[in-house]
Backbone as a chain_set.jsonl record, in Angstrom:
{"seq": "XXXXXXXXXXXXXXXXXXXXXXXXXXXXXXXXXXXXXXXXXXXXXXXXXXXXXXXXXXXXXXXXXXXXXXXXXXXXXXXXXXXXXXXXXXXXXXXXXXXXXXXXXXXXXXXXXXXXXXXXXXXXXXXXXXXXXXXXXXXXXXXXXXXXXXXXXXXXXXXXXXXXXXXXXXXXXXXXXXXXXXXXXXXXXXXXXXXXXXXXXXXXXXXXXXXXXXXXXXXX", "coords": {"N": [[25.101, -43.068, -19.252], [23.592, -40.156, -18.358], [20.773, -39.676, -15.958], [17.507, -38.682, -16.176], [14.839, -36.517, -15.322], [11.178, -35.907, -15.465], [9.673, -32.433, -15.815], [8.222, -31.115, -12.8], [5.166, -29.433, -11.313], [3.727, -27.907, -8.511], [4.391, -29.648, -6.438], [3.843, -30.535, -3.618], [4.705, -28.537, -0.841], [6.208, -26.668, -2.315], [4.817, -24.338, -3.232], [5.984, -21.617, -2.627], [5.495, -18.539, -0.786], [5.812, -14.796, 0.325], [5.493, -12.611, 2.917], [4.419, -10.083, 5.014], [6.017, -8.02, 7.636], [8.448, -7.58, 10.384], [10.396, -7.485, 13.615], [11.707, -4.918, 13.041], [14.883, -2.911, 13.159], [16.946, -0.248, 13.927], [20.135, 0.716, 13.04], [21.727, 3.478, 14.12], [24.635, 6.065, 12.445], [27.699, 5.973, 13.94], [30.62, 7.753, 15.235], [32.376, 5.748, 14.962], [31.801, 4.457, 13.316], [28.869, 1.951, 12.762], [25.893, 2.57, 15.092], [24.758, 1.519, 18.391], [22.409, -0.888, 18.19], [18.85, -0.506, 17.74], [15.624, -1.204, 18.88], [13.033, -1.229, 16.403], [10.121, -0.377, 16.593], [6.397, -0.417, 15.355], [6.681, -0.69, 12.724], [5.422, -1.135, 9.781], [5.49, -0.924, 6.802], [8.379, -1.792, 4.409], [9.404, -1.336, 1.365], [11.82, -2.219, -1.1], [13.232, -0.623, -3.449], [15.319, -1.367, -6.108], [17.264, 0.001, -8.525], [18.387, 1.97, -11.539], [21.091, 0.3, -13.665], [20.587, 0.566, -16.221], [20.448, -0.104, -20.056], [22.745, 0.162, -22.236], [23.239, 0.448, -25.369], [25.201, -0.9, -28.042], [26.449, 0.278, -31.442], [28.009, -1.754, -34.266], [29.219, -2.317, -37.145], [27.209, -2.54, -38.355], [25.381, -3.536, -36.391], [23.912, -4.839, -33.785], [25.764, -4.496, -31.512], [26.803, -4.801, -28.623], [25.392, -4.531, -25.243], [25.498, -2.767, -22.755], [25.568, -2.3, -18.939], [24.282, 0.375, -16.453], [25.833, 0.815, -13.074], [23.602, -0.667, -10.862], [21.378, 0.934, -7.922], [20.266, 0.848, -4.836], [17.678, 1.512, -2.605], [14.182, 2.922, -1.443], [11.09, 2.764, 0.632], [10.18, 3.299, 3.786], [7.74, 2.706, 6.436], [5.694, 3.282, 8.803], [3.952, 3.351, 12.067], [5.251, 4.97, 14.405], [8.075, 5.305, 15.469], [11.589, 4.828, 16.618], [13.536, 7.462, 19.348], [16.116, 7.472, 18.19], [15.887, 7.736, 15.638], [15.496, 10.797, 15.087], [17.695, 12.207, 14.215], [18.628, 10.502, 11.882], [16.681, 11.887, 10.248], [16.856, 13.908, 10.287], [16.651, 15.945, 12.565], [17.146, 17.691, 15.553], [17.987, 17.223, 18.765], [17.719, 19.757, 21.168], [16.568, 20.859, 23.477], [15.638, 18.932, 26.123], [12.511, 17.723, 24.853], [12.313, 19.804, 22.566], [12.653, 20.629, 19.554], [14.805, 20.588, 16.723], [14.189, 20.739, 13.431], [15.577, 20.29, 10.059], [18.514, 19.872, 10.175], [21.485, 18.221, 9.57], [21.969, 15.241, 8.209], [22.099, 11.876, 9.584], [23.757, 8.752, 8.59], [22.152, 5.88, 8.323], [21.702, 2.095, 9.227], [19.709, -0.766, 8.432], [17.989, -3.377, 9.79], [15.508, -5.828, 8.973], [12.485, -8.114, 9.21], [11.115, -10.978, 6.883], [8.308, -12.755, 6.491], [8.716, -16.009, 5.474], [6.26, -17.973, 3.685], [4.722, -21.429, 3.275], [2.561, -23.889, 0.959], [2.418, -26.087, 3.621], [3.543, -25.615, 5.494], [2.112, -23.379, 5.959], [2.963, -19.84, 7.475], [4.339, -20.799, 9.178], [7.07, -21.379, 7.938], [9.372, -19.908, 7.234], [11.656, -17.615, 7.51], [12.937, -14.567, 6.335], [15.868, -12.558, 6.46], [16.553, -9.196, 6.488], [19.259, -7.11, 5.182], [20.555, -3.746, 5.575], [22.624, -1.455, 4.179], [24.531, 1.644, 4.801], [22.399, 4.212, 4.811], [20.536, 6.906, 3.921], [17.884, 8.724, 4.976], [14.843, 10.683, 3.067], [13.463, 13.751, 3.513], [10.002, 13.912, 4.951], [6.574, 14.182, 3.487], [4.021, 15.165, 5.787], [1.049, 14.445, 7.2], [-1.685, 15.923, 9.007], [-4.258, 14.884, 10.118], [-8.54, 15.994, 11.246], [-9.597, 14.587, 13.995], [-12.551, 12.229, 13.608], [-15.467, 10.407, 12.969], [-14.821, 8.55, 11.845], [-11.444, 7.235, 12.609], [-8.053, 7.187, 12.134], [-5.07, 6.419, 12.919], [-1.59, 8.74, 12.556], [0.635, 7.137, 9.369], [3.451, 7.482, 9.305], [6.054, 8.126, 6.674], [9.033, 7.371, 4.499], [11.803, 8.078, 2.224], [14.281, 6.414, 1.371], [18.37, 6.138, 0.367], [20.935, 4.385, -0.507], [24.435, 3.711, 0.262], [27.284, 1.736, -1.067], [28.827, -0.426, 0.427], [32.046, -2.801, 1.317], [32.248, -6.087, -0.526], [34.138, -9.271, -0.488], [35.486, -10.459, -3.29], [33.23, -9.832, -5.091], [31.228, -7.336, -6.269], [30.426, -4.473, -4.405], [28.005, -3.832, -2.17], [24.543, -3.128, -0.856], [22.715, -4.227, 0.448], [21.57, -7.446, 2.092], [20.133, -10.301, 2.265], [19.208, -13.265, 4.209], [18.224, -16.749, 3.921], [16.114, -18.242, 6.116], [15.619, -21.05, 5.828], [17.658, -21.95, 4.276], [19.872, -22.043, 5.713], [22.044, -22.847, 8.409], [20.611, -23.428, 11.081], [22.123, -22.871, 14.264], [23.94, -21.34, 13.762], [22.613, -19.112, 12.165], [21.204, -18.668, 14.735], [23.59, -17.341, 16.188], [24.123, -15.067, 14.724], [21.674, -13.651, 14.482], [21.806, -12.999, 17.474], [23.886, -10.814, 17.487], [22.962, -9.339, 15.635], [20.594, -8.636, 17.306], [21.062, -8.173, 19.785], [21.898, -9.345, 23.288], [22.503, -10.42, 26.109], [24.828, -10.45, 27.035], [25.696, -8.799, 24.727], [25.471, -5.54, 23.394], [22.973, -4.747, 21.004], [24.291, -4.917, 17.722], [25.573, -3.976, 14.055], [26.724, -5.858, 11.702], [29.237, -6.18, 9.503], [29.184, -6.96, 5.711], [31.368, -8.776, 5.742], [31.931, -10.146, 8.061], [28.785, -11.363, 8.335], [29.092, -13.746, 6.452], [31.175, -14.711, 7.393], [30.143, -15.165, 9.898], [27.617, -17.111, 9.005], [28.953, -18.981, 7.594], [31.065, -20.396, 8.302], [33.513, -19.153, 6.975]], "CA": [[24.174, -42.0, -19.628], [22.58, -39.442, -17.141], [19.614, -39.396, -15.647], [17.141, -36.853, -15.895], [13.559, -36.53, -14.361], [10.884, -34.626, -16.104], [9.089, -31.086, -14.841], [6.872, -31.295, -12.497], [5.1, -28.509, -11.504], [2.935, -27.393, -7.79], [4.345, -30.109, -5.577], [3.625, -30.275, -2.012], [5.405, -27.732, -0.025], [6.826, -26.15, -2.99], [4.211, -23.38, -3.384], [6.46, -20.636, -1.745], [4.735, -16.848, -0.81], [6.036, -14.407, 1.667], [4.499, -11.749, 3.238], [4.648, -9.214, 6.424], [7.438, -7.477, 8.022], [8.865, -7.532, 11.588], [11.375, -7.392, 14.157], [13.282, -3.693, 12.811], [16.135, -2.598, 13.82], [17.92, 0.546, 13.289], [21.666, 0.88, 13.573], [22.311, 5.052, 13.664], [25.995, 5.832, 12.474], [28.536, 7.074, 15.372], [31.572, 8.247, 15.212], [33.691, 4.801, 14.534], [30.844, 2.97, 12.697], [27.627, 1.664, 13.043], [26.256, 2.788, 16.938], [24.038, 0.131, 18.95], [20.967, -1.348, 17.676], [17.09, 0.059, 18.583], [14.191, -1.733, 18.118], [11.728, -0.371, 15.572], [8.431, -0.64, 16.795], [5.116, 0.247, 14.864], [6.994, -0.674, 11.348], [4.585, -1.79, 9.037], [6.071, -1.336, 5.169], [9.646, -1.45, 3.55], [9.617, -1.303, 0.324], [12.658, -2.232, -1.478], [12.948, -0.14, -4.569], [16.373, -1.019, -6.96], [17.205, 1.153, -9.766], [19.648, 1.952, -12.599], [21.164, -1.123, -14.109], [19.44, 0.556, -17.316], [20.866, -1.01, -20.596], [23.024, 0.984, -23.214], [23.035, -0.327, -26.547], [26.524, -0.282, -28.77], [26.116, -0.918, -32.538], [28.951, -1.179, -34.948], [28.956, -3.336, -38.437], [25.805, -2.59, -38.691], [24.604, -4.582, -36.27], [23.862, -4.539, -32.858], [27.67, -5.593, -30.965], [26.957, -5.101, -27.17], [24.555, -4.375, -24.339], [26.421, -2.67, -21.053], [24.55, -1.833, -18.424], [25.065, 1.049, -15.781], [25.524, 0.238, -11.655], [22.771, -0.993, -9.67], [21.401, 1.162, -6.94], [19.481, 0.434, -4.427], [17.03, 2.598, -1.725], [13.161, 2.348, -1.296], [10.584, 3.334, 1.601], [10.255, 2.495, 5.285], [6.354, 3.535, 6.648], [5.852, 3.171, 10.303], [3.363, 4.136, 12.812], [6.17, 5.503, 15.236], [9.655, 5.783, 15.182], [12.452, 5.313, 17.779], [14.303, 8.405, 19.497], [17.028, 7.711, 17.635], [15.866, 8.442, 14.335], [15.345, 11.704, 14.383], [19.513, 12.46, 13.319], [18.528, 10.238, 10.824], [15.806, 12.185, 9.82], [17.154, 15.209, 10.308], [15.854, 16.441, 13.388], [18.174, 17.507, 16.614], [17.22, 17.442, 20.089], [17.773, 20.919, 21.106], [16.9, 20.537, 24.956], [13.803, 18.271, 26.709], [11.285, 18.424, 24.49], [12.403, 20.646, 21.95], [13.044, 19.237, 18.692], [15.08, 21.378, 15.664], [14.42, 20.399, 12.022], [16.668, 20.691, 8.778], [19.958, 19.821, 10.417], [22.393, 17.316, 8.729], [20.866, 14.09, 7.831], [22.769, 10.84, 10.001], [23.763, 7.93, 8.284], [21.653, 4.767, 8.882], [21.716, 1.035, 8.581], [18.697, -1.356, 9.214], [17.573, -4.594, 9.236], [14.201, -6.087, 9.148], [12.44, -9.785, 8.596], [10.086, -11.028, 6.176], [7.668, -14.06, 6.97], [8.677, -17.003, 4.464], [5.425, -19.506, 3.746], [4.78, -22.325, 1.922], [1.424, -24.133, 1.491], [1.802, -27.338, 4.0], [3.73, -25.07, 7.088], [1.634, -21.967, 5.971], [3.551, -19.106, 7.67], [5.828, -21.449, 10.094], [7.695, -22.121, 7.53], [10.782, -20.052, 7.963], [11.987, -16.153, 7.308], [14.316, -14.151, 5.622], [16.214, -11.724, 7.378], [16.921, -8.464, 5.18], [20.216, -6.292, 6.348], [20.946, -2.647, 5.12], [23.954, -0.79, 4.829], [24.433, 2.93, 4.135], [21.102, 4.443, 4.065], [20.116, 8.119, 4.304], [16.397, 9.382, 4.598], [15.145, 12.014, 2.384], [12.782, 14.365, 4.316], [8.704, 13.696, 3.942], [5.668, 14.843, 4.168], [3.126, 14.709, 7.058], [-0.579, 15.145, 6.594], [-2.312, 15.695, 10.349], [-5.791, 15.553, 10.431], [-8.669, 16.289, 12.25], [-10.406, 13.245, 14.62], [-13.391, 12.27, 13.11], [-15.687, 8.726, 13.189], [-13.715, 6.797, 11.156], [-10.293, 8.006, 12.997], [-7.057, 6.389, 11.542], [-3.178, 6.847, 13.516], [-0.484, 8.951, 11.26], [1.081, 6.434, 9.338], [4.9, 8.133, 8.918], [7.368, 7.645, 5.581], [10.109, 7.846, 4.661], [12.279, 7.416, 0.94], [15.716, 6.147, 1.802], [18.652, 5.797, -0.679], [21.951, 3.818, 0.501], [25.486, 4.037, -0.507], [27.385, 0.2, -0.998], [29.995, -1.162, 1.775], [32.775, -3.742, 0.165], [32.361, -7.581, -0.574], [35.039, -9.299, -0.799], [34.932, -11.18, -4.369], [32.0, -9.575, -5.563], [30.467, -6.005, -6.489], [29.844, -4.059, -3.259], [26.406, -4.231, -2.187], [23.974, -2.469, 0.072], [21.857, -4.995, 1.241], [21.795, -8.798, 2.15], [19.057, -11.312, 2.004], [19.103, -14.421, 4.537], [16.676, -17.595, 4.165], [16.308, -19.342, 7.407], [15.49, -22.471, 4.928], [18.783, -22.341, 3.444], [21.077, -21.661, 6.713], [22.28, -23.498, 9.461], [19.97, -22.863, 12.395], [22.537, -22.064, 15.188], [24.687, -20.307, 12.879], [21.426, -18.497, 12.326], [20.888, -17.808, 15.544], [24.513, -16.604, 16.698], [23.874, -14.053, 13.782], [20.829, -12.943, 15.451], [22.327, -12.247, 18.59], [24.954, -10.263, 17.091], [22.022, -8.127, 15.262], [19.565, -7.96, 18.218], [21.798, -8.184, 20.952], [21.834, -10.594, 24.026], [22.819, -10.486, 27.783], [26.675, -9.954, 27.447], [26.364, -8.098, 24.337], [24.388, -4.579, 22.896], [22.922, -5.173, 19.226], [24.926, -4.059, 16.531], [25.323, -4.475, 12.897], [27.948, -6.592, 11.371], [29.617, -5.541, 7.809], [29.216, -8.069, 5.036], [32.331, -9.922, 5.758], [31.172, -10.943, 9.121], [27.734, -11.903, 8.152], [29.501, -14.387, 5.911], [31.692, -15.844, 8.194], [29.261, -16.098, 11.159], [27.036, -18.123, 8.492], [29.408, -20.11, 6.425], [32.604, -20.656, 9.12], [34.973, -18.896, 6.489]], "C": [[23.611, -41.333, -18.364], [21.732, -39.578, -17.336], [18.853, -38.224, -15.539], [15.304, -37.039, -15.608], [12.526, -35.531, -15.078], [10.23, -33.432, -15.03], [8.438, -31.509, -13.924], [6.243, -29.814, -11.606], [4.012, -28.67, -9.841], [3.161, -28.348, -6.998], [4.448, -29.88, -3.979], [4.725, -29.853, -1.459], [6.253, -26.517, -0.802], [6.327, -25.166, -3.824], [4.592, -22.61, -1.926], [5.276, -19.466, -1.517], [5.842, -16.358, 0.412], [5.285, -13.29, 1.39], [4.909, -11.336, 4.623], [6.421, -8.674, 6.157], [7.734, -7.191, 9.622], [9.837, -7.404, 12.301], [12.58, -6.51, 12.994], [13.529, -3.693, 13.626], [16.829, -1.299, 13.351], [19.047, 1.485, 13.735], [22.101, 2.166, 13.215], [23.746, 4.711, 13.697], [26.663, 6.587, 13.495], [29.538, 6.929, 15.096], [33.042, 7.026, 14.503], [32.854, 3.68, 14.086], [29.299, 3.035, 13.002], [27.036, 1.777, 14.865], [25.357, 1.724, 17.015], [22.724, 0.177, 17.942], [19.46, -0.711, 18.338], [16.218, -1.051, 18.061], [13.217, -1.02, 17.472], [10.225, -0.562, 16.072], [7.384, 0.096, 15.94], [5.863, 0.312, 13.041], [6.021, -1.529, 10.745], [4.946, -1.76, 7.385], [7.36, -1.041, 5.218], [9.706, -1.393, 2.567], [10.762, -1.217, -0.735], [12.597, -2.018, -2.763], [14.333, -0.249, -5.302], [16.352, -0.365, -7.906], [18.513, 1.377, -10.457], [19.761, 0.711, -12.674], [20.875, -1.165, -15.6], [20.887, 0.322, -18.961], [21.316, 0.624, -21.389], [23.549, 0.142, -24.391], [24.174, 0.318, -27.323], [26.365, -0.735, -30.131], [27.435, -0.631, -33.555], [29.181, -2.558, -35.759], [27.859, -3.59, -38.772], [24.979, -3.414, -37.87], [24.622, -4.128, -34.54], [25.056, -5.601, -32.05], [27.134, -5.502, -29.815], [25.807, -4.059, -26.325], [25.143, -3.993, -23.072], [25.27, -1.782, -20.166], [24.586, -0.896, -17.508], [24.741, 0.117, -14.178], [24.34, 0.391, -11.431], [22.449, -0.03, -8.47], [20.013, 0.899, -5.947], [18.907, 1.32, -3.082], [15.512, 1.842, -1.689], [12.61, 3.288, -0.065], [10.291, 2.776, 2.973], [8.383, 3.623, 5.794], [6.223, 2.781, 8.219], [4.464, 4.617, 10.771], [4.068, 5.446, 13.478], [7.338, 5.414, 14.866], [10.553, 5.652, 16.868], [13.537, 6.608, 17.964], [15.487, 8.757, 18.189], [17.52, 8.063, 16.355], [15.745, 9.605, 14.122], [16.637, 12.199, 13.95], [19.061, 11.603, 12.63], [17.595, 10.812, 9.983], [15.463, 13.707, 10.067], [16.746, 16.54, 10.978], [17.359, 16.794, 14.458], [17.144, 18.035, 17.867], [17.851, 18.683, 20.541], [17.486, 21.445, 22.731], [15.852, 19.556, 24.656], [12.804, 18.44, 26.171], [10.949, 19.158, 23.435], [13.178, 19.876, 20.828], [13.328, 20.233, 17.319], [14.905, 20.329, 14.473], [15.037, 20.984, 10.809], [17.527, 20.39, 8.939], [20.356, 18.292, 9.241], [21.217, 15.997, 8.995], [22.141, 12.642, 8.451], [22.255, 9.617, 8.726], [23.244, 6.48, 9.108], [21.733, 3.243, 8.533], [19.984, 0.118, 9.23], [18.574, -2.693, 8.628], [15.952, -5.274, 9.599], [14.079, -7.622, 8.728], [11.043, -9.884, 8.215], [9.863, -12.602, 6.68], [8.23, -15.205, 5.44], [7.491, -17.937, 4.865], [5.389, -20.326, 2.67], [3.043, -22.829, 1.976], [1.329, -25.714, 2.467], [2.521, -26.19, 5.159], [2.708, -23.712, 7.136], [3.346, -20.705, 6.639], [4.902, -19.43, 8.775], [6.909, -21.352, 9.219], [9.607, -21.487, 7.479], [10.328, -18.151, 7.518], [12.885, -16.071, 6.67], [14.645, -12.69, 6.407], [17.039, -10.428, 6.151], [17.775, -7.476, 6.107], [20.194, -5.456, 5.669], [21.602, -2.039, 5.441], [23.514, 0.719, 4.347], [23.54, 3.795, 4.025], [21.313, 6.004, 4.864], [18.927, 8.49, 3.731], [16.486, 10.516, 3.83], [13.637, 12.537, 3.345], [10.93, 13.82, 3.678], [7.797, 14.223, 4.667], [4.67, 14.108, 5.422], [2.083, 15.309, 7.075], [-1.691, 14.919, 8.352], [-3.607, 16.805, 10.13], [-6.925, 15.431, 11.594], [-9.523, 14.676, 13.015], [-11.789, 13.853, 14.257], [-14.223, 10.701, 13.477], [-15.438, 8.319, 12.301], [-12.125, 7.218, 11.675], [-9.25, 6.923, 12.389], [-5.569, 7.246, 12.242], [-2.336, 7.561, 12.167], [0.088, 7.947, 11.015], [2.539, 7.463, 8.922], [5.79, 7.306, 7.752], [7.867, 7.952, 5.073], [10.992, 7.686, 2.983], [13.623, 7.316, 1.588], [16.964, 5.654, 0.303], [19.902, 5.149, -0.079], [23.347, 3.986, -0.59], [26.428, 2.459, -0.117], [28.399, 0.147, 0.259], [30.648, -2.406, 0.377], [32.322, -4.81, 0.342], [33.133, -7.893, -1.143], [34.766, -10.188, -1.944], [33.679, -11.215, -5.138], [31.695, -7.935, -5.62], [30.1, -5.9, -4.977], [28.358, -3.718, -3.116], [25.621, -3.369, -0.753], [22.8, -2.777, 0.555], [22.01, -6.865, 0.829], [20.545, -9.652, 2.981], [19.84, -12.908, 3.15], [18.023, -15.038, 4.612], [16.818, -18.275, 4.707], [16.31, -20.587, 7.006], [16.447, -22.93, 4.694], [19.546, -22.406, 4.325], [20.951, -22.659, 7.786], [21.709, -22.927, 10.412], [21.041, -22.278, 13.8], [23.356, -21.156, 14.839], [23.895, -18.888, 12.518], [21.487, -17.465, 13.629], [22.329, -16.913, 16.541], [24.89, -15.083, 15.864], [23.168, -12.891, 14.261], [20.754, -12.243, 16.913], [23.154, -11.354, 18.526], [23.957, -8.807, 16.514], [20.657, -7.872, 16.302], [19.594, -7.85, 19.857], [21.183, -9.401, 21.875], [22.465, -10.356, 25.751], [23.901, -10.175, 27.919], [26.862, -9.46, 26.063], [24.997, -6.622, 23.85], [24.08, -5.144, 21.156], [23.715, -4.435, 18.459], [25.132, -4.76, 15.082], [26.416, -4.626, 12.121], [27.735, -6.376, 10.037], [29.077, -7.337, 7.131], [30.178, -9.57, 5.043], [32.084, -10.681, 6.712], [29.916, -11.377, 9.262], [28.06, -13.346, 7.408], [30.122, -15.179, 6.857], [31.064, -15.969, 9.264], [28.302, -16.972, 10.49], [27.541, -19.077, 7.491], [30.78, -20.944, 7.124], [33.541, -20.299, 8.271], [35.266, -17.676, 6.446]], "O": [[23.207, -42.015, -17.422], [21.321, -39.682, -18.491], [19.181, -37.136, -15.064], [14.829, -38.13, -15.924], [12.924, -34.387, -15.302], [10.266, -33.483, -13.801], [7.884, -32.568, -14.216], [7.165, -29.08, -11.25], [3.37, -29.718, -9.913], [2.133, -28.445, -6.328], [5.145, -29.056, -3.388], [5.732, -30.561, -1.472], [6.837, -25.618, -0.198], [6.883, -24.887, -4.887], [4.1, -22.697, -0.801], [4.201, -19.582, -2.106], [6.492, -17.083, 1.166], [4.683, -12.932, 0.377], [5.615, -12.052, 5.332], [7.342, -8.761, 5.346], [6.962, -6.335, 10.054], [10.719, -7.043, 11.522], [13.595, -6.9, 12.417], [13.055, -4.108, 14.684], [17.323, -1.376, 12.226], [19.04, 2.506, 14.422], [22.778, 2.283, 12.194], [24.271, 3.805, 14.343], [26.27, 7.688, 13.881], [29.744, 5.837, 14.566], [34.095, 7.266, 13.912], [32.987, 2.473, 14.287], [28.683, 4.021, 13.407], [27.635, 1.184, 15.762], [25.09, 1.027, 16.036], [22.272, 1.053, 17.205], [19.299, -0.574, 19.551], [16.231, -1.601, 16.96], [12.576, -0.17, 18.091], [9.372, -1.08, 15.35], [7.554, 1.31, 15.834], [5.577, 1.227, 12.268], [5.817, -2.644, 11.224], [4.577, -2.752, 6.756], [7.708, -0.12, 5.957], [10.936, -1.351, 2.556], [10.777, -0.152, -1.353], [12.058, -2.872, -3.466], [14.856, 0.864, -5.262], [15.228, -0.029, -8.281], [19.586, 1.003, -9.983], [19.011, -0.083, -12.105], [20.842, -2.196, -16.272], [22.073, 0.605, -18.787], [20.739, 1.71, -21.312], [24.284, -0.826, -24.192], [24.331, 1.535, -27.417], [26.158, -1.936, -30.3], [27.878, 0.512, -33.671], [29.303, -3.656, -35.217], [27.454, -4.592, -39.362], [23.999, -3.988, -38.346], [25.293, -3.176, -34.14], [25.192, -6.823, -31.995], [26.659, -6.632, -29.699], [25.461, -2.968, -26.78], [25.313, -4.897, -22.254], [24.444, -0.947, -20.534], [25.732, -1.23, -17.21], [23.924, -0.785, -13.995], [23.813, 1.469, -11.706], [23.416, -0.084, -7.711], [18.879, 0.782, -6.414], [19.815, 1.87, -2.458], [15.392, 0.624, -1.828], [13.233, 4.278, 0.319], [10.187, 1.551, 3.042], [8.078, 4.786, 5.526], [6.771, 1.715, 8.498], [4.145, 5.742, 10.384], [3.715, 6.608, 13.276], [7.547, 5.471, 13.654], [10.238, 6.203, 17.923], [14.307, 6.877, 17.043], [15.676, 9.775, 17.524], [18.613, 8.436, 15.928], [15.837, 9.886, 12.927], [16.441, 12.83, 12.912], [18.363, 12.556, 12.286], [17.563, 10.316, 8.857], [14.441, 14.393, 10.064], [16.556, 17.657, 10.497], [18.448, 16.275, 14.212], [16.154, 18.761, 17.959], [19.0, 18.612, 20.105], [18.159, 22.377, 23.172], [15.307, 19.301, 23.582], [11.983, 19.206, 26.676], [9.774, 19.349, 23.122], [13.973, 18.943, 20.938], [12.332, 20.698, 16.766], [15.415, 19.211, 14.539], [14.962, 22.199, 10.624], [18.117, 20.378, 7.859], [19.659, 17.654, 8.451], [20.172, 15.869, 9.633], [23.08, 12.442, 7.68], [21.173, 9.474, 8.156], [23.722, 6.054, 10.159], [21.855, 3.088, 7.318], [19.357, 0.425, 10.244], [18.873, -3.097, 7.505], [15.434, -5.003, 10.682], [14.949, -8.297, 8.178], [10.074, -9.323, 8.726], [10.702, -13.407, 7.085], [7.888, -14.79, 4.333], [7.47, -18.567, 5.923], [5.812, -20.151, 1.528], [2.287, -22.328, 2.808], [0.404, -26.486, 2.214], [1.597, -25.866, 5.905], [2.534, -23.087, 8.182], [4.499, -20.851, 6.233], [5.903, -18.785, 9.085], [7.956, -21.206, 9.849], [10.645, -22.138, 7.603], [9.233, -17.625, 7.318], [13.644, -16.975, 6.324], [13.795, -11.912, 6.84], [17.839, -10.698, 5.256], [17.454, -7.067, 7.223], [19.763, -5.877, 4.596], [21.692, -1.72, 6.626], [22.494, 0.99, 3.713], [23.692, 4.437, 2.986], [21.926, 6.266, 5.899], [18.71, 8.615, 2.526], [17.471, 11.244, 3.701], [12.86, 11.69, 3.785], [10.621, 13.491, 2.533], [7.822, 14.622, 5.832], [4.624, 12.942, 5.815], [1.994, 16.534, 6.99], [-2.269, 13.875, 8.654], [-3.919, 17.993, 10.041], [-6.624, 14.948, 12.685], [-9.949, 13.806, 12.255], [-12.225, 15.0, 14.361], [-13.638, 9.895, 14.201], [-16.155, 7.398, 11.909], [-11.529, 7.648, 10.686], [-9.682, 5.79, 12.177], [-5.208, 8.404, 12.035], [-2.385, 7.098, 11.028], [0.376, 7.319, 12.033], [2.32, 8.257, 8.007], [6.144, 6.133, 7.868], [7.589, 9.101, 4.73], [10.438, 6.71, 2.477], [13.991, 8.215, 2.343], [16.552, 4.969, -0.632], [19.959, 5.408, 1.123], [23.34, 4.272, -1.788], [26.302, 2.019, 1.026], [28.438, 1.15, 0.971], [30.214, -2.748, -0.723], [31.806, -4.906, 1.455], [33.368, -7.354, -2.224], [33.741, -10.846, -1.766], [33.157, -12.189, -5.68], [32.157, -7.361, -4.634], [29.616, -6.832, -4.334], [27.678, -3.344, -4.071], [26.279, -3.089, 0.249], [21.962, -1.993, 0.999], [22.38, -7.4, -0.216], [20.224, -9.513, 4.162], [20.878, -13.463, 2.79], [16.989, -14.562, 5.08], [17.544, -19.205, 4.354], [16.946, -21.389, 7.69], [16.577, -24.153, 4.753], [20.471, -23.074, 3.863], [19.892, -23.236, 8.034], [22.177, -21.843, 10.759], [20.682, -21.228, 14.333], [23.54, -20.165, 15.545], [24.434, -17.783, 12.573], [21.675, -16.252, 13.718], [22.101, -16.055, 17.394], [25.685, -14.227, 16.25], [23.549, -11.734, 14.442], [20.022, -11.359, 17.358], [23.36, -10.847, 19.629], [24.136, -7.632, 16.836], [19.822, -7.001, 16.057], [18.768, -7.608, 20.737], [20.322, -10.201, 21.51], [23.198, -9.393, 25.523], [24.19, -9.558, 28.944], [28.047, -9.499, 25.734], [23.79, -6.811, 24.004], [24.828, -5.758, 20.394], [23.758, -3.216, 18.626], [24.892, -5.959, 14.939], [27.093, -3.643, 11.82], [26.665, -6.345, 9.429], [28.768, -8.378, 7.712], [29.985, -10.725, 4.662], [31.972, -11.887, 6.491], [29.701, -11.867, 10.371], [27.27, -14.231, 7.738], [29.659, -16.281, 7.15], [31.337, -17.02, 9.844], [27.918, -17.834, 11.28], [26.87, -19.788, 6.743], [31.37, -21.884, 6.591], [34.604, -20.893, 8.449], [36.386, -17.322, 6.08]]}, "num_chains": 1, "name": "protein.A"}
């Protein structure tokens, strides 16, 4: 006979949360792919918004026969103090000389990746991360509200709506973003990942498709 164990419910360490966001990255597209990596500085929200997926209802014998659902897509918002150079082709800006900065032009394809704090309640916020990758993404233009300094003064916060288009997986629905939990992964496997997305001494950062995220964290 098997064994079986009953519920139990709020044990120690096993009150997850996460929270924050840190160490962006964002990989503009160039000519034969994804170009080097930037660091994001002054990112403070992402907001990962999925959508569609929405249900269509088939009925026939009177009865309700089947439930199909449409594709999945996925986009959301990025809010940031600042911004690196290199977004403005993603954001539909062109440098025009020194200084001089055209808006409306074509809109560059972007990828990014960012990391969320994993806690629990006995490491609090040690307790690990998750590392969130994005393929495909193109900003949609936004507004900007500049006002005047006053005593209570507050920095522009800048944002952005982004929508992405999938990349392949092999044995699975193509996908346009990928979730790692430092909890679940092999730590140097981990971190030869991380060098690969935030570069390292003998290489520039860049951003590895789905198939190679897989095999630098699973060896297959």
């Amino acid at each position: 006979m098997p064994e079986y164990a009953a519920l139990t419910w709020d044990e120690p360490g096993s009150k997850l949360y996460e929270t924050g966001v840190d160490h962006g990255v964002l990989y503009p597209m160039g000519e034969s792919g994804y170009g080097t990596g930037v660091a994001w500085n002054g990112l403070t929200t992402v907001t990962e918004t999925p959508s569609g997926a929405e249900a269509t209802k088939l009925y026939a014998d009177n009865i309700k026969y089947l439930e199909i659902r449409s594709a999945e897509e996925f986009g959301g918002t990025i809010e940031a103090y600042t911004y690196p150079d290199e977004w403005a082709e993603c954001d539909g800006s062109a440098n025009i000389a020194p200084g001089i900065i055209a808006g409306q032009q074509e809109r560059k394809v972007f990828g990014l990746c960012y990391r969320t704090i994993l806690g629990n309640d006995i490491d609090l916020d040690k307790h690990g991360y998750k590392l969130h990758i994005v393929y495909g993404c193109t900003a949609s233009p936004s507004e900007r509200s500049y006002a005047t300094v006053n005593d209570s003064p507050e920095a522009i916060t800048f944002s952005w709506e982004f929508s992405s288009v999938t990349v392949p997986l092999a044995d699975h629905k193509p996908v346009s973003c990928l979730t790692i939990d430092s909890t679940k992964t092999d730590d140097t496997k981990l971190k030869t990942l991380e060098a690969i997305l935030y570069g390292s001494t003998t290489a520039a950062a860049r951003l590895p498709l789905p198939a190679e995220v897989i095999s630098t964290l699973t060896g297959k």
